[in-house]
N, C-alpha and C positions, 0 to 999 in steps of 0.2 A: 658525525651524526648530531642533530639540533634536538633540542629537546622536545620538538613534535613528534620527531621521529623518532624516539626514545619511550615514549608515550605509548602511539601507537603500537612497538613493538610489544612493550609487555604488557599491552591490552592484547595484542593477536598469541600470546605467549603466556598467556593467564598468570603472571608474573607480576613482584611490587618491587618497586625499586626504592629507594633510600634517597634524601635529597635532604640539604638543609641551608640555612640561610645564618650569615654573617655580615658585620659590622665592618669598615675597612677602618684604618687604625687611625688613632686621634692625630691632628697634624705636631710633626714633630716624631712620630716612633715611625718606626720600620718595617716592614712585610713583617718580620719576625715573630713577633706576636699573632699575625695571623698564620704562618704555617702553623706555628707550633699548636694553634684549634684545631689547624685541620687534619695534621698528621694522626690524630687517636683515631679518625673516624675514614680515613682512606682507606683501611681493609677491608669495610663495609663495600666499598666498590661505589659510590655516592653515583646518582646519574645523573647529578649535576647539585651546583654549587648558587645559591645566591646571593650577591653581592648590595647591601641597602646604599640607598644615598638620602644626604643628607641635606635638609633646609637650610639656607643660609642664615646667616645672625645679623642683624643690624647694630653696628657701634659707633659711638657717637663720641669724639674726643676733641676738649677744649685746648684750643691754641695758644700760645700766649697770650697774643692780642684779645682774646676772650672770645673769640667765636667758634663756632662748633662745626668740626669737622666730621660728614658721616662718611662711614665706610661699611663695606659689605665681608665679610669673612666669613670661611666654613671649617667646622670644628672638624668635620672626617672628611677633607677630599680626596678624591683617589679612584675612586668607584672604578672607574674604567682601567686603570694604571692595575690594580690588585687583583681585577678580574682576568687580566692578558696573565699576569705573572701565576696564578691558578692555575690557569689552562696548561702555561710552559711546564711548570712543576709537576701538576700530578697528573696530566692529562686528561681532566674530566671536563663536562664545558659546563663554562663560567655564566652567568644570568645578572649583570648588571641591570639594577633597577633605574630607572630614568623619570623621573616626574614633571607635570606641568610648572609646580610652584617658584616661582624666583627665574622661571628661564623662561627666554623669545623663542619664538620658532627658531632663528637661526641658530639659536643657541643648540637648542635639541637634534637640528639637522648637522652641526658642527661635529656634536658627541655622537650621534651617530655614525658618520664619517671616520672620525675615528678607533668605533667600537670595528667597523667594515674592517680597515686598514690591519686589525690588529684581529686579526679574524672568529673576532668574538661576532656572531650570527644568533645569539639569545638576544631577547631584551622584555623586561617586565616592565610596564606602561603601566604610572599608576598617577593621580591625582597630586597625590601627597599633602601631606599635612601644611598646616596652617601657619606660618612663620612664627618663633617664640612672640608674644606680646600681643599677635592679634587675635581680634575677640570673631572676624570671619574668614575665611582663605580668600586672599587676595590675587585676582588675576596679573601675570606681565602686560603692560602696554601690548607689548606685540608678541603672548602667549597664549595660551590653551586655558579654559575654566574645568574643563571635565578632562576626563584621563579616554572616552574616545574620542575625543579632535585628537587626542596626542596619538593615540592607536591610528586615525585615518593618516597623521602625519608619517608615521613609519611604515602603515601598506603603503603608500601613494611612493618613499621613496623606493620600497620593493619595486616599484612598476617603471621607478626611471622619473619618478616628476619629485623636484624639489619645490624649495618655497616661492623662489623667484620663475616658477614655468619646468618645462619637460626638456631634459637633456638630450640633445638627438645623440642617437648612437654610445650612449653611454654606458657603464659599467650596474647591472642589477646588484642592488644588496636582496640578501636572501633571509631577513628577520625572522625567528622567529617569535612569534608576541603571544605574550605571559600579560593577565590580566587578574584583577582583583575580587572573591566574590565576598557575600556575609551573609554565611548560614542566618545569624542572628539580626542582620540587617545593620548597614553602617549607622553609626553616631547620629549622624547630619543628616539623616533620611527622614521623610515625613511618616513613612510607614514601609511593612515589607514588599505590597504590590510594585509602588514607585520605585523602588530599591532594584528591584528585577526587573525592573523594564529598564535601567539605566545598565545591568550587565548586559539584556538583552543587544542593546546600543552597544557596547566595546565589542562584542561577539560580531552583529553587523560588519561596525568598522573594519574586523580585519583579524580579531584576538581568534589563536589557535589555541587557549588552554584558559582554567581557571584555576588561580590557588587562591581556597580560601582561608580567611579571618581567621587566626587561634582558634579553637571551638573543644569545647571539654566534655560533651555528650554526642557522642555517634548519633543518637536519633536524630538530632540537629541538622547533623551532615546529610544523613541519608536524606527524614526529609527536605532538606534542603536542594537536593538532587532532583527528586521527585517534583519539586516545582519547577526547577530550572526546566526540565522534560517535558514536564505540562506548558511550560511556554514559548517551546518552541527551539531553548538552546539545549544546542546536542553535542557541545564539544566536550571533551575531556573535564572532569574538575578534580582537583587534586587538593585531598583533607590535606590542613596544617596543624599540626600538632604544638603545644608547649609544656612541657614537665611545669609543674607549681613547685617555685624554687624557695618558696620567703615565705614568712605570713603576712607580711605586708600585701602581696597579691591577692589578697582575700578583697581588700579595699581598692589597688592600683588597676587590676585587672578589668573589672566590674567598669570601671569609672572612666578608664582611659579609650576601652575598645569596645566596650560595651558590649563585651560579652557576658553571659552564664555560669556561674559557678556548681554544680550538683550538689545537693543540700548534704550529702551522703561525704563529699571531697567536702565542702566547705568544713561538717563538723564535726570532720576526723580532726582535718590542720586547727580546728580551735581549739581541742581536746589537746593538742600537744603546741601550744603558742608558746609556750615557753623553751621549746629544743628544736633549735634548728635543723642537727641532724635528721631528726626523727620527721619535720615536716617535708626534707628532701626525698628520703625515704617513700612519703607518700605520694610525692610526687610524681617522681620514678616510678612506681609500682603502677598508678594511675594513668600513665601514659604507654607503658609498658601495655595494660590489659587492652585500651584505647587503640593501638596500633595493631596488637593482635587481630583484635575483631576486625578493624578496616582491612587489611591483608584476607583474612579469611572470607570477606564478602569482594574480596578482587578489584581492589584501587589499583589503579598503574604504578601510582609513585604516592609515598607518605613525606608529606615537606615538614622541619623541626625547625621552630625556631629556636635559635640556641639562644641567645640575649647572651652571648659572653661566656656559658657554662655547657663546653664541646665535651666535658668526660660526663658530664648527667645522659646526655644525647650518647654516646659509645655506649654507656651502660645500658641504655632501652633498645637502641641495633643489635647488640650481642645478644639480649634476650628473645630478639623478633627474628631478625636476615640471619 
C-alpha cells in the first residue's frame, strides 16, 4: 500500500496515523545509526517513513602544480540505499525525497528507475534548497527550476514517457508524489497568494498529497487548509510537526524556515534559557497538545520532523497514538 492509499484509508476510517521523517547517515557511518532512530518509534505502527536528501557541496583542491581542482561531494548520500533497507527491516514504506537542485533530468529519471527497481513506489518532489555559498538556487543545465516540472517529470514517467520520448510497451512506475506546502508561506515567495498558486501547480502536475512546513500554531494549519480549499486544491494535506529542542531555535527557526513562533512557547523557553532540560520539556508538552488537537479535528497522518531527536518524537506518539 503507497502512501496515497494510506491516506485515503484513514481519511475513509476517520483515523490519524503517525509518520516521521529522517536524516540518512553521514558518508562514512552505517545504517546503524539509523535503525537505532527508528527502532523506539516502530511500535507506533509509523505509516510511513521519510528519507531527506541532500544538496551537494562544491570543493575545490589545490594541486601541486597550483591549480585548482573542483569537485562535487555529498555529505548524506544514500537516500534511495536506506530507504529500500527501511522498507526490508521494518516493513513500513519508505518516502525518499528527490529534489530539483544539483541534478539533470536524467539524473532524476536514473534515481527514479532505481527507487522502481527497489520497489520503493513513494517519492516526495521538492525544490530544495539552495547549494551552501549561494546567494540564489541555481538551476542544472539540464534540470528542473521548480519542484512541478520535477512533479510533471515523475507523472509523465508513471505514464510510460521518459526524457528522451515514450517507451512503447514498457514497464509503468506507479509513484506515488508527496509535495511541499507553507502554512506560513515559503522564504522565497513574494507573498502568500503567489505561494498558493505555485502548490496549486505541483497538485496540477500530478502531486497526490501535501506535507506541510514545521508550523507551531494549529490555526495556521487550519487556516491554511481553508485556503488551499478556497482555491481549488483538494488533495490530502498532512500537518508537520517539530518538538522545540534548543533555545537556539527561538532565533534558527524563525530565520531559516520562516516560520512563527507563539509568543506564549517563545516566552516560556526565554523564561527557562538557561536549562536545557526544562526547554525540551516544553517542547514536548507543546507538540504533544499540537498533535492532540490535529488528531481530534481528523488529519489522516501527523508528519514529525525529528532533526536527530527520535526518543523526543516516541515520547509525543506514546502520549497521542
Amino acid at each position: 500500500m503507497n502512501v496515497t492509499d494510506t491516506i485515503r484509508r484513514a481519511l475513509k476510517e476517520r483515523t490519524t496515523r503517525f509518520a516521521f521523517e529522517l536524516l540518512p547517515p553521514l558518508k562514512g557511518d552505517g545504517a546503524a545509526a539509523v535503525f537505532a532512530a527508528i527502532d523506539p518509534l516502530a511500535e507506533f505502527d509509523p505509516a510511513y517513513v521519510n528519507v531527506t536528501f541532500h544538496r551537494e557541496v562544491v570543493r575545490h583542491t589545490r594541486r601541486p602544480d597550483g591549480s585548482v581542482e573542483r569537485h562535487v561531494a555529498r555529505r548524506r548520500p544514500g537516500t534511495v540505499g536506506i530507504s529500500a533497507a527501511i522498507r526490508t527491516r521494518y516493513g513500513v514504506e519508505a518516502v525518499p525525497h528527490l529534489i530539483c537542485g544539483g541534478l539533470s533530468r536524467y539524473d532524476i529519471e536514473d534515481a527514479l528507475i532505481d527507487m522502481d527497481f527497489l520497489g520503493l513506489h513513494n517519492v516526495l518532489a521538492l525544490r530544495g534548497d539552495k547549494a551552501p555559498g549561494e546567494t540564489a538556487f541555481t538551476t542544472h543545465p539540464q534540470g528542473h527550476a521548480h519542484a512541478c516540472d520535477l512533479v510533471r517529470q515523475i507523472a509523465a514517467m508513471n505514464r510510460g514517457e521518459f526524457v528522451d520520448g515514450e517507451v512503447a510497451e514498457c514497464h509503468h512506475s506507479r509513484f506515488s508524489i508527496g509535495v511541499a506546502g507553507y502554512p506560513e508561506t515559503h522564504v522565497e515567495a513574494t507573498d502568500p497568494a503567489s505561494d498558493l498558486r505555485r502548490l496549486g501547480e505541483k497538485v496540477a502536475a500530478g502531486a497526490d498529497y501535501v506535507v506541510t512546513q514545521m508550523c507551531f500554531d494549529n490555526r495556521r494549519f487550519f487556516d491554511f487548509c481553508d485556503r488551499c480549499r478556497d482555491a481549488g486544491i483538494d488533495v490530502p494535506i498532512i500537518p508537520g510537526i517539530k518538538p522545540l529542542a534548543d533555545y537556539r531555535h527561538l532565533d534558527v527557526l524563525p530565520r531559516t524556515f520562516g516560520v512563527t513562533l507563539p509568543p506564549e512557547l517563545a516566552s516560556e523557553v526565554e523564561r527557562h534559557r538557561h536549562n536545557a532540560q526544562a526547554i525540551r520539556e516544553i517542547g514536548i508538552e507543546w507538540a504533544i497538545a499540537q498533535a492532540r488537537e490535529l488528531r481530534a479535528r481528523g488529519v489522516p497522518v501527523i508528519h514529525f520532523y525529528t532533526m536527530g531527536r527520535t526518543l523526543n518524537i516516541a515520547r509525543i506518539a506514546r502520549a497521542v497514538f
